[in-house]
Structure formats: C-alpha cells, structure tokens
C-alpha positions in Angstrom: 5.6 8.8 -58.6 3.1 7.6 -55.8 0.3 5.8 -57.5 -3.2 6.9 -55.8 -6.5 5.0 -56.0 -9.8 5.9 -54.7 -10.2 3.9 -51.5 -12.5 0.8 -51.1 -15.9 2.1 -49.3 -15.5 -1.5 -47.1 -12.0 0.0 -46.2 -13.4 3.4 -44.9 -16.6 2.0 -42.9 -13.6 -0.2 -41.1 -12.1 2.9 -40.3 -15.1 4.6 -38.9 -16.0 1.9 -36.9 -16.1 2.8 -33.6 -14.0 0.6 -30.5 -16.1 -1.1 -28.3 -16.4 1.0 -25.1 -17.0 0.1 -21.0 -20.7 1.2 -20.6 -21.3 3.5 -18.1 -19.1 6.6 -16.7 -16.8 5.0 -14.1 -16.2 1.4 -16.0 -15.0 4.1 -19.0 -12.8 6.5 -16.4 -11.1 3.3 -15.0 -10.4 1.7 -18.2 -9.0 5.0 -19.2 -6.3 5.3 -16.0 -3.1 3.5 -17.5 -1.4 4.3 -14.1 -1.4 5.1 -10.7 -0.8 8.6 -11.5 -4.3 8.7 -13.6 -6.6 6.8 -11.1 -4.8 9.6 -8.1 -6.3 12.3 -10.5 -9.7 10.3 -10.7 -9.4 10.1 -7.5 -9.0 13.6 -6.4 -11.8 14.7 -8.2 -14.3 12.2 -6.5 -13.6 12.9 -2.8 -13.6 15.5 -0.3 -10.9 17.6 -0.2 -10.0 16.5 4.0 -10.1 12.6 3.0 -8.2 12.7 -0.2 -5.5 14.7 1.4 -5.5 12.5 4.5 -4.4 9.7 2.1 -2.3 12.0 -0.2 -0.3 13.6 2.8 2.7 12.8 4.7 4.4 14.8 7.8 5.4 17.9 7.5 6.8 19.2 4.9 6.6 15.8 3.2 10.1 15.3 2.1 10.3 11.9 3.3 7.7 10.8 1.1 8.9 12.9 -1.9 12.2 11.5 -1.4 11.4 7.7 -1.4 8.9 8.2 -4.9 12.5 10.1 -5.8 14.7 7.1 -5.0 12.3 4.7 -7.0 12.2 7.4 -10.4 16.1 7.0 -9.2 16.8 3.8 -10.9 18.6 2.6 -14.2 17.6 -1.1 -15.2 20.0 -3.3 -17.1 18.0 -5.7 -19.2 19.7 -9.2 -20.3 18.9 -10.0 -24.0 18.6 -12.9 -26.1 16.9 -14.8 -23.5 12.8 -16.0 -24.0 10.8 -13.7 -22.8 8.0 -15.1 -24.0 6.2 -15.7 -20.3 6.9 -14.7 -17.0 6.2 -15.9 -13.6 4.8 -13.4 -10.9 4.5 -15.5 -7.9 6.4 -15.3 -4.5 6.2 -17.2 -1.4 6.0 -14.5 1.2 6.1 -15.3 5.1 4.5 -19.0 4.7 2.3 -18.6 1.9 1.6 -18.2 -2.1 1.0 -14.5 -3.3 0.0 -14.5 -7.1 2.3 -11.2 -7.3 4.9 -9.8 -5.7 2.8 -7.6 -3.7 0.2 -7.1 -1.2 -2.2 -4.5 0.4 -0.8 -2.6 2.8 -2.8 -1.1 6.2 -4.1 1.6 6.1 -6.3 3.5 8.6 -9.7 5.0 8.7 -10.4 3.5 5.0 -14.5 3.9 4.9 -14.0 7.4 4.8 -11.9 7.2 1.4 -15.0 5.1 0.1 -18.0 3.5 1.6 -16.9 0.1 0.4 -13.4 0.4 2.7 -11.9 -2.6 3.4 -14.3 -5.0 2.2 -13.8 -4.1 -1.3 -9.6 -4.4 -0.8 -9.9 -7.7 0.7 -12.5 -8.8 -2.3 -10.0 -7.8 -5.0 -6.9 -9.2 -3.1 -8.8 -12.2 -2.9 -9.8 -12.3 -6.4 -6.0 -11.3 -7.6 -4.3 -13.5 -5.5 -2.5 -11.4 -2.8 -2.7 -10.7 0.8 -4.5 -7.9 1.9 -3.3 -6.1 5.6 -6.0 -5.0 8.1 -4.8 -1.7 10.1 -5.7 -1.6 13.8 -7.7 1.7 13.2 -9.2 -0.1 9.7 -12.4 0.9 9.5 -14.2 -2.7 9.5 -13.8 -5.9 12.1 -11.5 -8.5 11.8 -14.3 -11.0 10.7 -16.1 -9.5 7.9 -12.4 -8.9 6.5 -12.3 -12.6 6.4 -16.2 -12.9 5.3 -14.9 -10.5 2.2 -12.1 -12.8 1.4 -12.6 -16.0 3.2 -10.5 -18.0 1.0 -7.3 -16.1 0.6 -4.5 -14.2 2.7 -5.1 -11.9 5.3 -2.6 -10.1 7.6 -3.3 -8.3 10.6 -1.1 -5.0 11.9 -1.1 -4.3 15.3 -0.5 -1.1 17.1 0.2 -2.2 20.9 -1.8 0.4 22.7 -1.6 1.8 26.2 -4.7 -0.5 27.0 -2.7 -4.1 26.5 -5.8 -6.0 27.2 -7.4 -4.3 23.8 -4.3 -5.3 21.7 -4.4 -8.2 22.9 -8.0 -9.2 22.1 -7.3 -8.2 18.7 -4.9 -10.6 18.4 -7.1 -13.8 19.7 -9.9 -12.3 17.5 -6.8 -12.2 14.4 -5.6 -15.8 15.2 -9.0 -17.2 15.3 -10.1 -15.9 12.0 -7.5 -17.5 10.8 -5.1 -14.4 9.5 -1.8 -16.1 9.2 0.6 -12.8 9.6 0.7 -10.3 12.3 2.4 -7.3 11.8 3.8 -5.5 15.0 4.6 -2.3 14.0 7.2 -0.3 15.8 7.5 3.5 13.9 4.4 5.3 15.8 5.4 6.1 19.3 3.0 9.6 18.7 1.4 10.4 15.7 3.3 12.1 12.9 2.6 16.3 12.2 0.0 16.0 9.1 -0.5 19.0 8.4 -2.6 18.8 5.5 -4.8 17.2 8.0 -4.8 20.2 10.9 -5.2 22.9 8.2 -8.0 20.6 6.6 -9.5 20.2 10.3 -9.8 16.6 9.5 -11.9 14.6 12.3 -13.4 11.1 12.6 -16.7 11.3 11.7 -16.0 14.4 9.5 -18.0 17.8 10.7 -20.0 19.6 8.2 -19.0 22.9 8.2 -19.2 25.8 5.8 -16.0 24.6 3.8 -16.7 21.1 4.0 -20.2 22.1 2.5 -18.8 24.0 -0.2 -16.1 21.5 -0.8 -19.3 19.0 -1.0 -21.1 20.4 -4.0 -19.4 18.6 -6.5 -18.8 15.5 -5.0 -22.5 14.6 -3.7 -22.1 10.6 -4.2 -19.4 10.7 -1.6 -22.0 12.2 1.1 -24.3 10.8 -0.2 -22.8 7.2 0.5 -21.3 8.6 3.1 -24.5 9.5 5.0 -26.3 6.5 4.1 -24.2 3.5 5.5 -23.6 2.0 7.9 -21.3 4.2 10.9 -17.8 4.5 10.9 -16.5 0.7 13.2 -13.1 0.7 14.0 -11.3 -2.5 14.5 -10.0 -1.6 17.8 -11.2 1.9 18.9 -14.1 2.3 21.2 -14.4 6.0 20.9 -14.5 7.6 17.0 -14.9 11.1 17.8 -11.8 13.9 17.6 -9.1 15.1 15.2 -6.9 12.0 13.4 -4.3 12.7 15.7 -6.2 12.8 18.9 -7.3 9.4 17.8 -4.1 8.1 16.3 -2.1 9.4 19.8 -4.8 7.5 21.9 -4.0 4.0 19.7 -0.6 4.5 20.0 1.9 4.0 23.3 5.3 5.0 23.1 6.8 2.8 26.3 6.0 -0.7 24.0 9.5 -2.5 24.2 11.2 -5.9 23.2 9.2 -7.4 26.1 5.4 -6.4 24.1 7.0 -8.4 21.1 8.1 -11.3 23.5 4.2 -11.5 25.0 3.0 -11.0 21.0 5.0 -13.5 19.2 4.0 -16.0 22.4 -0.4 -15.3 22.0 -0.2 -15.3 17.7 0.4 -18.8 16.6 1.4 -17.6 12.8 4.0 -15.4 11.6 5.7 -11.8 13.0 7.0 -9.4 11.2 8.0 -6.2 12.4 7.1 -3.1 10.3 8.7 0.5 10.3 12.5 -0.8 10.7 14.9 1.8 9.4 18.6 1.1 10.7 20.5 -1.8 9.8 21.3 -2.2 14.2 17.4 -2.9 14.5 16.8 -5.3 11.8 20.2 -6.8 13.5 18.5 -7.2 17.1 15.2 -8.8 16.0 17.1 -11.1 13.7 18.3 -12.0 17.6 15.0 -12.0 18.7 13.7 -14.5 16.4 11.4 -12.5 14.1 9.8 -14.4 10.7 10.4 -10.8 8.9 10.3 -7.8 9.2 9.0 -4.7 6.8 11.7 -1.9 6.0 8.9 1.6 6.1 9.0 4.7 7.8 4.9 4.4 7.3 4.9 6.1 4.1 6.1 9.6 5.3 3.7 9.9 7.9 5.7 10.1 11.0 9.0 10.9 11.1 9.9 13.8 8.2 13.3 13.2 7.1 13.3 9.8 7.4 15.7 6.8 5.6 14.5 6.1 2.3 13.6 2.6 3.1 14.6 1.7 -0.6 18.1 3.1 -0.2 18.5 1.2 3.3 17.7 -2.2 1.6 20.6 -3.6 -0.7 22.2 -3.6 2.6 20.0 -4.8 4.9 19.3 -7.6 3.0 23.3 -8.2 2.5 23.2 -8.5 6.4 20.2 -10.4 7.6 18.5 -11.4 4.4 19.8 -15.0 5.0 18.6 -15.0 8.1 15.0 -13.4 8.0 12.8 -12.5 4.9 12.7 -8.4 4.3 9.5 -6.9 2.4 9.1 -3.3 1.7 7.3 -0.1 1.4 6.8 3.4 1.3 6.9 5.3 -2.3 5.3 2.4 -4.3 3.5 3.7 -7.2 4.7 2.0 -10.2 5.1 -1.6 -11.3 8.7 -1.0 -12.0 9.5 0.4 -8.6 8.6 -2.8 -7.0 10.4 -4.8 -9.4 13.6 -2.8 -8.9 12.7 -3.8 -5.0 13.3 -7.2 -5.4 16.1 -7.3 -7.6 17.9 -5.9 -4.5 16.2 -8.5 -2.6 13.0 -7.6 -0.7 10.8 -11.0 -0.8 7.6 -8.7 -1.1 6.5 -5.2 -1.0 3.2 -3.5 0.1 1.1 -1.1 -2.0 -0.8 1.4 0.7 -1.7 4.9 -1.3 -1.4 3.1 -4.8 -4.8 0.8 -3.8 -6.3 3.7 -2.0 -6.1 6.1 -5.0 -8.0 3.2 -6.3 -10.3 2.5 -4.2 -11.4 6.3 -3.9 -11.4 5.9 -8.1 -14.2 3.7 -7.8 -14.5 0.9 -4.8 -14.4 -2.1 -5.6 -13.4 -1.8 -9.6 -11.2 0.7 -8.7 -9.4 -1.5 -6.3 -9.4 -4.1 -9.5 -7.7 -2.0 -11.5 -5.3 -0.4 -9.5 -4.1 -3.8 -8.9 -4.3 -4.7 -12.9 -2.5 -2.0 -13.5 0.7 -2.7 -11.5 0.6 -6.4 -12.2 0.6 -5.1 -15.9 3.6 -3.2 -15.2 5.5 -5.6 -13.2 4.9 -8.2 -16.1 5.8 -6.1 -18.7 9.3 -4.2 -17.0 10.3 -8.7 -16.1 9.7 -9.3 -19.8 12.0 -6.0 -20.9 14.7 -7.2 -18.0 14.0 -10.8 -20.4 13.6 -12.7 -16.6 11.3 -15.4 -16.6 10.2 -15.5 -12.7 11.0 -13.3 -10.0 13.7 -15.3 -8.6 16.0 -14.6 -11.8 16.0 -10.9 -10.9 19.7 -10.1 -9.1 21.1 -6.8 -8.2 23.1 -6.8 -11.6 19.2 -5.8 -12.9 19.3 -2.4 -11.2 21.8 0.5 -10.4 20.5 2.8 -7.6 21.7 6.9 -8.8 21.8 8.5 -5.9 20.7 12.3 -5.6 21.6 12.3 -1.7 24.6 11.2 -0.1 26.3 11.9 3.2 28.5 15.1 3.2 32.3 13.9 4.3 32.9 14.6 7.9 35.8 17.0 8.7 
C-alpha cells in the first residue's frame, strides 16, 4: 500500500513559484528558439514577405539546397565511450588565425534589408563570440565601419571581381588597409542564379511599395518602420542601388574573370586567399597548383547553379586529395551544430554559417545574432561531449558514416 500524507504548504508555494523570465517580448522569443529551426519561424513572422524569402530561397526549384540540408540529416555518428567528457575544446586555427569555434559568418548580400542593424550587428556578435565574420561585396555597409563594429577581432572580405576591375580592386586596398586578414575570391557567380521566389516576389533594391507589399506590411510595421527611418541602403561596392536583385547581382558579377584575376588578386592582398564556390575535385587540384591558402567547398548555398554537388558529399575526398596541401572549409546546408561537427570529422578546417545567422539576425538584430550563434556553439559542445572528444582535432572520419540517398546510376 502507498502511504499518502497531506503535502507541506512550504513544498507547494515551491512548486508555484514561478521561473524567472527575460523581460520584454523579444529577449522572451529568443530565449524560447532552442534551434535554428525556431529563430527561422521567428523570423518569418517579423519580416516582409520579399526579404525573408530572398534569404530563405535558392535557385529554381531549390533542390540543391534541399539536398545538402538532406546530406547533413544524412549522417550516423559513432560515439567512443569511456573516455572524460567532462570539457571540450571548440577552437580552430583557421587560415592564420584563432576562431573560438569552429565557425564563422558567412557573406551574405544586401543584409540591411533583413534588419536595419545588417552587418554591424553580425560583426558585433562575431566579435563578442570569438569568430570571423565575412563581408559580401554587395554587403550592405563599408568595409570600415565593419571594422569600427568589430575592431578587435577577425574580419574576411569576399570579393566578386566585376567587369569594372578598377572597383574590385579598390575594394581590395580599402580590405587590406583595414586590416581584414582573409580575402575570399569567389568563383561560382558568372550570372546570377534563377531565384524565383525573388521574381514572383518582384524583389528590388530599395524595395517598391506596392499594393502587396502594403498589405504584406500590416503586420510587420517595425520592419518599415526601421526600415524608413535609417540611414539608405550603402553597398560596399555598388554605385547604383536601384533594380531587381538580379539586375544588380548580373551588374557585380563578370563571367570572363580567369586564373590571371586570381594571379593580379593574390599579388595586391597582403593576407590570405581562399577561393570559395569550388565543387570538382580537378579545381581544388589546379589552385592547389596555383598556390592558394584555402579554398571553401560551396555552390553559394543553392543560389546559382540548381542541381549542384552537395559540397558535403564532395569533401571526404577532396580533403583526401589536397587536404595536406591546402586547408578546406565548408558551406552550404549549415543549420545545426551537429552538421558542422560531422564537417570536420571528415576534415573541413572550418565551415561558414550564412542563412543560420541571418534567420537570426531577422529574429532580433543584434540579440538575435547572439543567439543564433549560442545556439550552435551549444550544439557543437554538446554533440563533441556525446562523440566523448575533448577538442576538435580528436574528431576523425571513424566519428561519422555518410548514408547516401543519391548515388550515380551504373553506366551501360
């Protein structure tokens, strides 16, 4: 027989007691988000239809984004046991430098229009965590006051080479002399990419105010309002801002640029080059001949080329190739701590977070930022400690096993 008592009043008032609480609406709906997943749905319902989906889109039919998020959910993890998990060491050396975590902020265009606060509030909280943050050549504010916003820490520029040398040039001096230590020469946007989501949305730079824009503003008046009362969109690089995101993104970019616009790059930046958007095994080979520092396996997050290589399946054997010979980072279909951890065990040095910190930033600027990054240093921490590794170096292929849901029909 269970014995019953009446319960101690002491013991009941315990109960009742509330949990202290965030004041205020957004500290609450950010300390709520346990994932990427949650602060994407804050996010959606705090921006305008056009800019969310200009983040949230890919080319397309977006399979080649689907498919590398798929190749991440893809993996099986084999812990070790009976070794002391009791701490764990997050740091890398990445490209010359410290990085508190094994990741960074990726570039990403046309940010002020995801939030006011842009890329001042990314380069704030990479500063505060300890990680580079990546300026995009159509970022949304100057090279300098990315350095004024985090003055002390790492920052990266990414350079489109555009039919106008002279301009990608000068962004380069400018990048050098404010003392960004990493320039990335990306390779993967000959033309813009078909975004869809963006055409049907009529998305333009500054956005027009038409009836559906208007209607799509009613709830969300903080955006406009913000919006309305800052400071005009500043590109980094772009003298003209008016026309549809392609229009402008086909005017930036110059399909002719060659081996010969890397030669005259890596001669005028006095810090590292990495090339980002490499997706064969042959062209990571040839710039391991040309002398590259790194170079970034992406195919720009699904946003060009639909149908792309998964840049997560490519990397166990890129790395077996020319991993000894120049350091390989990631991206593209990073939204989980665990994915990027399952990206170095196969031996990326780094990866870069792009949507991840701007589902984030639209969340809530500058917190939001915070806690996007909280969250996936949480979840790198915690998937290390399962895996009972103490530091990132003690993570080996023989932690993951890549199931593949796509493989090459035989010939014949």
């Amino acid at each position: 027989m269970v014995q019953r008592q009446l319960p101690r009043p002491a013991a009941l008032f315990e109960l009742l007691r509330s949990q202290p609480t965030p004041r205020g609406a957004m500290p609450r709906r950010l300390e709520a988000a346990l994932t990427i997943e949650d602060l994407r749905a804050v996010a959606k319902r705090r921006t305008p239809k056009a800019a969310f989906d200009y983040t949230d889109g890919a080319a397309e039919g977006e399979l080649s984004m689907a498919r590398a998020r798929q190749a991440f959910r893809d993996v099986e993890f084999h812990p070790s046991i009976l070794r002391d998990a009791s701490s764990t060491d997050t740091s890398v050396t990445v490209f010359g430098g410290p990085s508190a975590l094994p990741f960074g902020i990726a570039p990403t265009g046309f940010t002020r229009l995801m939030h006011t606060e842009g890329e001042v509030a990314g380069a704030a909280a990479a500063g505060a965590a300890g990680i580079p943050f990546t300026l995009s050549t159509l970022g949304t504010t100057s090279i300098e006051d990315v350095k004024a916003a985090n003055p002390a820490g790492r920052n990266w520029f990414q350079l489109y080479v555009m039919r106008q040398r002279e301009v990608s040039y000068g962004l380069v001096e400018r990048a050098a002399a404010a003392g960004f230590d990493t320039l990335f020469f990306t390779v993967d946007t000959p033309i813009a990419g078909a975004r869809l989501r963006d055409r049907r949305n009529g998305m333009s730079i500054p956005p027009r105010l038409t009836v559906s824009t208007i209607l799509d503003a009613i709830p969300r008046p903080w955006w406009w309002f913000d919006f309305l009362t800052t400071a005009p969109l500043e590109f980094a690089s772009l003298t003209s801002t008016g026309g549809t995101v392609g229009e402008l993104l086909d005017s930036a970019m110059d399909p002719t640029i060659s081996y010969d616009d890397l030669a005259v790059i890596r001669e005028m930046f006095p810090g590292r080059i990495v090339v980002k958007g490499v997706q064969t095994l042959d062209d990571a080979r040839t710039l391991v001949e040309h002398g590259v520092d790194g170079i970034v396996l992406s195919n720009h997050g699904g946003r060009q080329l639909d149908r792309a290589p998964v840049p997560f399946h490519l990397l166990p054997t890129v790395v077996r190739e020319v991993g000894a010979h120049t350091e390989v980072a990631l991206d593209t279909g990073v939204m989980n701590g665990a994915d990027i951890v399952a990206a170095l065990a196969l031996g990326a040095r780094f990866t870069l977070v792009g949507r991840a910190y701007l589902y984030g930033l639209m969340a809530g600027g500058r917190a939001g930022v915070d806690r996007a990054i909280a969250i996936l240093a949480e979840q790198v921490t915690r998937t290390m400690r399962l895996l009972e590794v103490g530091s990132v170096a003690e993570l080996t292929p023989q932690h993951v096993t890549q199931l593949r849901r796509l493989a090459p029909r035989p010939e014949g």
